[in-house]
DSSP file (Angstrom, degrees, kcal/mol; ACC not computed):
  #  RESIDUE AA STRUCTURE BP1 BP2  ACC     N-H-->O    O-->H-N    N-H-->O    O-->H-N    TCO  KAPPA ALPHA  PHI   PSI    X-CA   Y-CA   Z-CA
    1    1 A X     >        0   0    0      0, 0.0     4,-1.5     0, 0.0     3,-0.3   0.000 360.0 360.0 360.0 -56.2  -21.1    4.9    6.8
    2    2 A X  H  >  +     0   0    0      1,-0.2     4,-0.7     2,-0.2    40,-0.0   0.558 360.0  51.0 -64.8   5.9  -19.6    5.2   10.4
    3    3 A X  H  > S+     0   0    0      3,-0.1     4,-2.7     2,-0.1    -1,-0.2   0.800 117.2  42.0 -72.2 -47.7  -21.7    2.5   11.8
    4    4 A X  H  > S+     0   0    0     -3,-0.3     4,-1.7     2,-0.2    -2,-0.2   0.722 115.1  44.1 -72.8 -25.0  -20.6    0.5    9.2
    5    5 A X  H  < S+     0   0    0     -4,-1.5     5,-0.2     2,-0.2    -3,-0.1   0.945 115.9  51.0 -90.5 -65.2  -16.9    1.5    9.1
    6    6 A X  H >< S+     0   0    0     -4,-0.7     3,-0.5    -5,-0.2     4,-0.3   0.892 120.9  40.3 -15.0 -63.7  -16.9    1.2   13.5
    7    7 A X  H 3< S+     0   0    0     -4,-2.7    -1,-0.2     1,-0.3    -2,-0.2   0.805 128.8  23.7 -53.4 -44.4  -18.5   -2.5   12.8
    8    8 A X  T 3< S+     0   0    0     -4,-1.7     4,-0.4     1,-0.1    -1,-0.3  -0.836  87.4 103.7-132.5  59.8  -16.5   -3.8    9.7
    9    9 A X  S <> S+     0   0    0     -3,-0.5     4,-1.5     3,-0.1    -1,-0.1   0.721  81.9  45.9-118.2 -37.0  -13.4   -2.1    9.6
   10   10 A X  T  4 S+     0   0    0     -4,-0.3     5,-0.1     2,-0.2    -2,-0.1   0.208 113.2  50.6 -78.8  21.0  -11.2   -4.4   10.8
   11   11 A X  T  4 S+     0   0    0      3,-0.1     3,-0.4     2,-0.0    -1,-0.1   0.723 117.5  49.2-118.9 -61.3  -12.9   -7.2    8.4
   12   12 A X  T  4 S+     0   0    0     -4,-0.4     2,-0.3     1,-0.3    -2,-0.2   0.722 118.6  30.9 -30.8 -47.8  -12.3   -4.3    5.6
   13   13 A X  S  < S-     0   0    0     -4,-1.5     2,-0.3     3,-0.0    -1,-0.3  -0.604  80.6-171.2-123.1  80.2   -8.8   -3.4    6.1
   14   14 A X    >   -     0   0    0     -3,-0.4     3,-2.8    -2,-0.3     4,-0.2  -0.587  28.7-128.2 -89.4 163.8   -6.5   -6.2    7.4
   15   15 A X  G >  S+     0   0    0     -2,-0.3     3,-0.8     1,-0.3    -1,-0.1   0.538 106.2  57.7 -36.2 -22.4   -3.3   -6.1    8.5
   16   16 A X  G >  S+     0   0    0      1,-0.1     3,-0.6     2,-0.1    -1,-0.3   0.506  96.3  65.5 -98.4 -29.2   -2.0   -8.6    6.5
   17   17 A X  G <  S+     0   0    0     -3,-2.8    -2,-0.2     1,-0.3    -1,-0.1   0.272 114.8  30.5-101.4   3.7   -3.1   -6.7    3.1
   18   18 A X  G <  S+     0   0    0     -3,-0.8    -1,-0.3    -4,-0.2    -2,-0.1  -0.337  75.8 120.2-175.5  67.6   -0.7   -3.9    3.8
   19   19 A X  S <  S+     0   0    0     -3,-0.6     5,-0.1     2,-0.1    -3,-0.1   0.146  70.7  61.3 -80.5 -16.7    1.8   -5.4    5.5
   20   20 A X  S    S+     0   0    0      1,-0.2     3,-0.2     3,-0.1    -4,-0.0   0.764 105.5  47.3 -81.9 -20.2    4.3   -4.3    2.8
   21   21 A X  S    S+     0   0    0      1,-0.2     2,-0.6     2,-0.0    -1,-0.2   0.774 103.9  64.2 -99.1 -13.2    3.7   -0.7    3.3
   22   22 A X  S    S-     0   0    0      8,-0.0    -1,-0.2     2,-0.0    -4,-0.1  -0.728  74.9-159.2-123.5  87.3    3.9   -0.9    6.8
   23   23 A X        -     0   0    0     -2,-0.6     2,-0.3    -3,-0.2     7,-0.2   0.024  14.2-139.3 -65.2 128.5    7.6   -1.9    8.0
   24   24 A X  S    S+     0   0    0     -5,-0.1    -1,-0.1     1,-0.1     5,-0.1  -0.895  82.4  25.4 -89.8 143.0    7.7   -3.3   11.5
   25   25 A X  S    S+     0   0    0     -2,-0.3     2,-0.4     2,-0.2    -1,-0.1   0.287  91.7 109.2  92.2 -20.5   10.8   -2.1   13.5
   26   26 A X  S    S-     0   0    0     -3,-0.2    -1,-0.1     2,-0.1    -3,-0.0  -0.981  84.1 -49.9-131.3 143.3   11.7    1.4   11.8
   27   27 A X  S    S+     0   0    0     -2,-0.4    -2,-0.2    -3,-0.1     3,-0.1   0.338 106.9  19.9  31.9-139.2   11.2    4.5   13.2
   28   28 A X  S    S-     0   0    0      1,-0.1     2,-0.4    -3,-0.0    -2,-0.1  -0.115  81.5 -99.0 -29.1 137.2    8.0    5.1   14.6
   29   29 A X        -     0   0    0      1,-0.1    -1,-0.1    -4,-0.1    -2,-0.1  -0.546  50.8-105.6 -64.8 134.5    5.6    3.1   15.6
   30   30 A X        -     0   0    0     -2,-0.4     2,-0.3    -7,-0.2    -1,-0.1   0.011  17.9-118.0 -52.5 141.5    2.8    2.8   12.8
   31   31 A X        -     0   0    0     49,-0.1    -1,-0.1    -3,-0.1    45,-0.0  -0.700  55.4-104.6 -77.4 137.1   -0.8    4.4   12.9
   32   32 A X     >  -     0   0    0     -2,-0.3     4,-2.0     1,-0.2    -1,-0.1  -0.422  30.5-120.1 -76.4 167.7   -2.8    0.8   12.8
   33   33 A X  H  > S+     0   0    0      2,-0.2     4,-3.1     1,-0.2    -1,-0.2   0.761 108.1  62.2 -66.3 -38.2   -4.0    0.4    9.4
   34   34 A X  H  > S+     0   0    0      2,-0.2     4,-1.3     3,-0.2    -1,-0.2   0.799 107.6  50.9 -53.6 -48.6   -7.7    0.2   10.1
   35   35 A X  H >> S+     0   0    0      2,-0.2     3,-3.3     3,-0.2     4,-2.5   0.957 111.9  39.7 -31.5-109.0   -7.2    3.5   11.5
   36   36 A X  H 3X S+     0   0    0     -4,-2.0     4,-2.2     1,-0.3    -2,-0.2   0.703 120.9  49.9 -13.2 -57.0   -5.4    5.2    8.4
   37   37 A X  H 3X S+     0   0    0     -4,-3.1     4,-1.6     1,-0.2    -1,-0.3   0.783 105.7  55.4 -61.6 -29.1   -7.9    3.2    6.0
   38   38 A X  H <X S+     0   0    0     -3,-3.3     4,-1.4    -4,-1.3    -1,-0.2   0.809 106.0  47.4 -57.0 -52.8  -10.7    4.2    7.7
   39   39 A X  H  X S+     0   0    0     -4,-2.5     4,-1.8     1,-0.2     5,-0.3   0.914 102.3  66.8 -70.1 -35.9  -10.0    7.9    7.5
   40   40 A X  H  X S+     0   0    0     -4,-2.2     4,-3.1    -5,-0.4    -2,-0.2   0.927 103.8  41.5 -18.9 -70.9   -9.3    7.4    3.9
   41   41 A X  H  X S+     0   0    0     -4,-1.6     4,-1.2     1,-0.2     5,-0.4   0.989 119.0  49.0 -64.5 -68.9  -13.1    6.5    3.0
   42   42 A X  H  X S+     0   0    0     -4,-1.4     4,-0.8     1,-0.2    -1,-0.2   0.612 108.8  47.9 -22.8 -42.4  -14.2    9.4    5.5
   43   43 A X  H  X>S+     0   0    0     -4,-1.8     5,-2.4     2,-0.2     4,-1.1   0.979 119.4  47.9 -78.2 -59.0  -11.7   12.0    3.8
   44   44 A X  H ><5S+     0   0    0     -4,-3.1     3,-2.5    -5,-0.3    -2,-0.2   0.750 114.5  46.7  -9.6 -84.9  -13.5   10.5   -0.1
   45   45 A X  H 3<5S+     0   0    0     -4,-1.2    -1,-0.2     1,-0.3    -2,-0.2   0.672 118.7  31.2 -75.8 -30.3  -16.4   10.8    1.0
   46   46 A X  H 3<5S-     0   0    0     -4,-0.8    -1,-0.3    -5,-0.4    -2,-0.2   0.652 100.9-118.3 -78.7  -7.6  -16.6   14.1    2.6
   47   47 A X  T <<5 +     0   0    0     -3,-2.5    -3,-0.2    -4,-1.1    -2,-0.1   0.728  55.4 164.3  75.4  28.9  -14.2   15.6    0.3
   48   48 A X      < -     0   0    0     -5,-2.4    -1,-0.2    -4,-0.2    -2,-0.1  -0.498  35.9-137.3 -75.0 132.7  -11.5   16.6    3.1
   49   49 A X        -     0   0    0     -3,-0.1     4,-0.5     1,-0.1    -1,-0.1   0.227  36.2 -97.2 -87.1-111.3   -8.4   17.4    2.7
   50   50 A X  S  > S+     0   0    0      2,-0.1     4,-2.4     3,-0.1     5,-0.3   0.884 123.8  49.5 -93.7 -23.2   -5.9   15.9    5.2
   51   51 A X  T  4 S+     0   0    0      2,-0.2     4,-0.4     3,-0.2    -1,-0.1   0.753 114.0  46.4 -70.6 -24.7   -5.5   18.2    7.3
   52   52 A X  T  > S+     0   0    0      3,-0.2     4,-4.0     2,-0.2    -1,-0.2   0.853 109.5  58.9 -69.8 -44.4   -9.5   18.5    7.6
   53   53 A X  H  > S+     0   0    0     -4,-0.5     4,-2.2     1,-0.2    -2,-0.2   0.921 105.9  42.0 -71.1 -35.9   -9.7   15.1    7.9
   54   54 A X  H  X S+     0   0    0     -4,-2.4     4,-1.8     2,-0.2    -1,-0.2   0.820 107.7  63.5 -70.7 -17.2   -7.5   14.8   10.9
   55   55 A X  H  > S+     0   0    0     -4,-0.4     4,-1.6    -5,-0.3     3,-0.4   0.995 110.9  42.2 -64.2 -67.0   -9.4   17.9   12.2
   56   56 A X  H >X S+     0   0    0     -4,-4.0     4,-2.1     2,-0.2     3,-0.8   0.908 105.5  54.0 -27.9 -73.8  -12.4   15.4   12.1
   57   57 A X  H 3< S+     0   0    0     -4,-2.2    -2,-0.2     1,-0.3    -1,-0.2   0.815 114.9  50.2 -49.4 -44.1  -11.0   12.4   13.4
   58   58 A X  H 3< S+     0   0    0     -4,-1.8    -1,-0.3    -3,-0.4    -2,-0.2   0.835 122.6  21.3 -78.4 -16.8  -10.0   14.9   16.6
   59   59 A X  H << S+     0   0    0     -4,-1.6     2,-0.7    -3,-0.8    -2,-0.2   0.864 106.0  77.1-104.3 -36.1  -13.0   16.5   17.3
   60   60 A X    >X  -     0   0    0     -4,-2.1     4,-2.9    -5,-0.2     3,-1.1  -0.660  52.3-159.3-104.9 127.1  -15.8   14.6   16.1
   61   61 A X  H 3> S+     0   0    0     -2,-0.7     4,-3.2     1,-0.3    -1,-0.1   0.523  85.6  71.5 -49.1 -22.9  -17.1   11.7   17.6
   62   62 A X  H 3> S+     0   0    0      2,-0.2     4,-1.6     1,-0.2    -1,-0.3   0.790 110.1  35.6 -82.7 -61.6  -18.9   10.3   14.5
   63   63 A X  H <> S+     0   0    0     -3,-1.1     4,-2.9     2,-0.2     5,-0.3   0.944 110.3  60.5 -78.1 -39.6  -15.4    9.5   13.0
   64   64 A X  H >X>S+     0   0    0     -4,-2.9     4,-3.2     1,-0.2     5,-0.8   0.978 110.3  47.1 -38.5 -62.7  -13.6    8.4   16.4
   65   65 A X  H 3<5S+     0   0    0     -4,-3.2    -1,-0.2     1,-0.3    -2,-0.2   0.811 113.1  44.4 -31.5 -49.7  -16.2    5.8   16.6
   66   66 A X  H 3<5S+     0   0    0     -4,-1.6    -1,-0.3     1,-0.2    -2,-0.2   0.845 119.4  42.7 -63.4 -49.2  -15.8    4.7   12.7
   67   67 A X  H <<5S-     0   0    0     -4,-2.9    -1,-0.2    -3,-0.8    -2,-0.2   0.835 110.8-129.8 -94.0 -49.7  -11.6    4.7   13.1
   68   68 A X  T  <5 +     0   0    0     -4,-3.2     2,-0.5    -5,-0.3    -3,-0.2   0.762  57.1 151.0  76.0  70.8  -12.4    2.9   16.7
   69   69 A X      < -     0   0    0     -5,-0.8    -1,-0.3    -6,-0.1    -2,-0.1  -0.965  52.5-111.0-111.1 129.6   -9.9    5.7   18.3
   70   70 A X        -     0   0    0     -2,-0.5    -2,-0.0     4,-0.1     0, 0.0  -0.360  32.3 -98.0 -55.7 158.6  -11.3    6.3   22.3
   71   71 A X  S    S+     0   0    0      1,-0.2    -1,-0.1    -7,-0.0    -7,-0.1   0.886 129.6  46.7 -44.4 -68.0  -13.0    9.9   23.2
   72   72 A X  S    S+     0   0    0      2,-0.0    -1,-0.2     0, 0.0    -3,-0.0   0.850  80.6 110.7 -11.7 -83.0   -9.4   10.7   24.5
   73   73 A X        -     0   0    0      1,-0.1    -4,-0.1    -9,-0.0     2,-0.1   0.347  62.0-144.6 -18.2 120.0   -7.4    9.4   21.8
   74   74 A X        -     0   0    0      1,-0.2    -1,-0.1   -15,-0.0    -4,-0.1  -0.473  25.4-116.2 -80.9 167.5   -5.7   12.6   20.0
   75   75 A X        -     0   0    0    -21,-0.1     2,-0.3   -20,-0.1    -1,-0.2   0.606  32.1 -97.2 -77.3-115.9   -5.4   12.1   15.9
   76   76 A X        -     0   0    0    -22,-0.1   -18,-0.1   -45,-0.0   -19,-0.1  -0.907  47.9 -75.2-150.9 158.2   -2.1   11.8   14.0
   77   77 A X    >   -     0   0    0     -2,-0.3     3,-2.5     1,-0.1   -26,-0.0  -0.139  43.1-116.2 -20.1 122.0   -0.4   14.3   12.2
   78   78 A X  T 3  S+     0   0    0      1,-0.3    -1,-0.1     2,-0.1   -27,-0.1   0.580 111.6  61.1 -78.6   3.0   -2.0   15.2    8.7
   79   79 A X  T 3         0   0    0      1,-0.2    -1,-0.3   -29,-0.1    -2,-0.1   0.573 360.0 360.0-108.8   5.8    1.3   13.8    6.8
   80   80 A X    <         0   0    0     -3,-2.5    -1,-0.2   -44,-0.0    -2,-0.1   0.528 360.0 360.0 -36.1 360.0    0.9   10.6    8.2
């Protein structure tokens, strides 16, 4: 599933298909969608909740890849 998610994620999630939920211009800038959706399937399928699931997305590489976040890249807040 993270090979697949890494490969096909932006093919999976576009921008365009959740453009309503994600307002351009107020407040923050947005976590990209591919991102957010991405962690989604991850959280499913491992049974996380969110705060476990961002705990993943920052330490383990296995998810950076899948999300396509750099080594670097912190996560987001688990009320994103």
């Amino acid at each position: 599933m993270f090979a697949f998610l890494a490969a096909h994620r932006r093919e999976l999630f576009p921008d365009e298909l959740f453009a309503d939920l994600f307002a351009a211009g107020r407040g923050r800038p947005s976590v990209p969608v591919e991102v957010v959706a991405s962690v989604l399937v991850l959280q499913t399928l491992h049974g996380l909740s969110d705060r476990e699931a961002v705990e993943a997305l920052t330490f383990d590489l296995r998810w950076k890849a899948a999300c396509g976040l750099a080594v670097t890249d912190a996560g987001f807040h688990p009320t994103t």
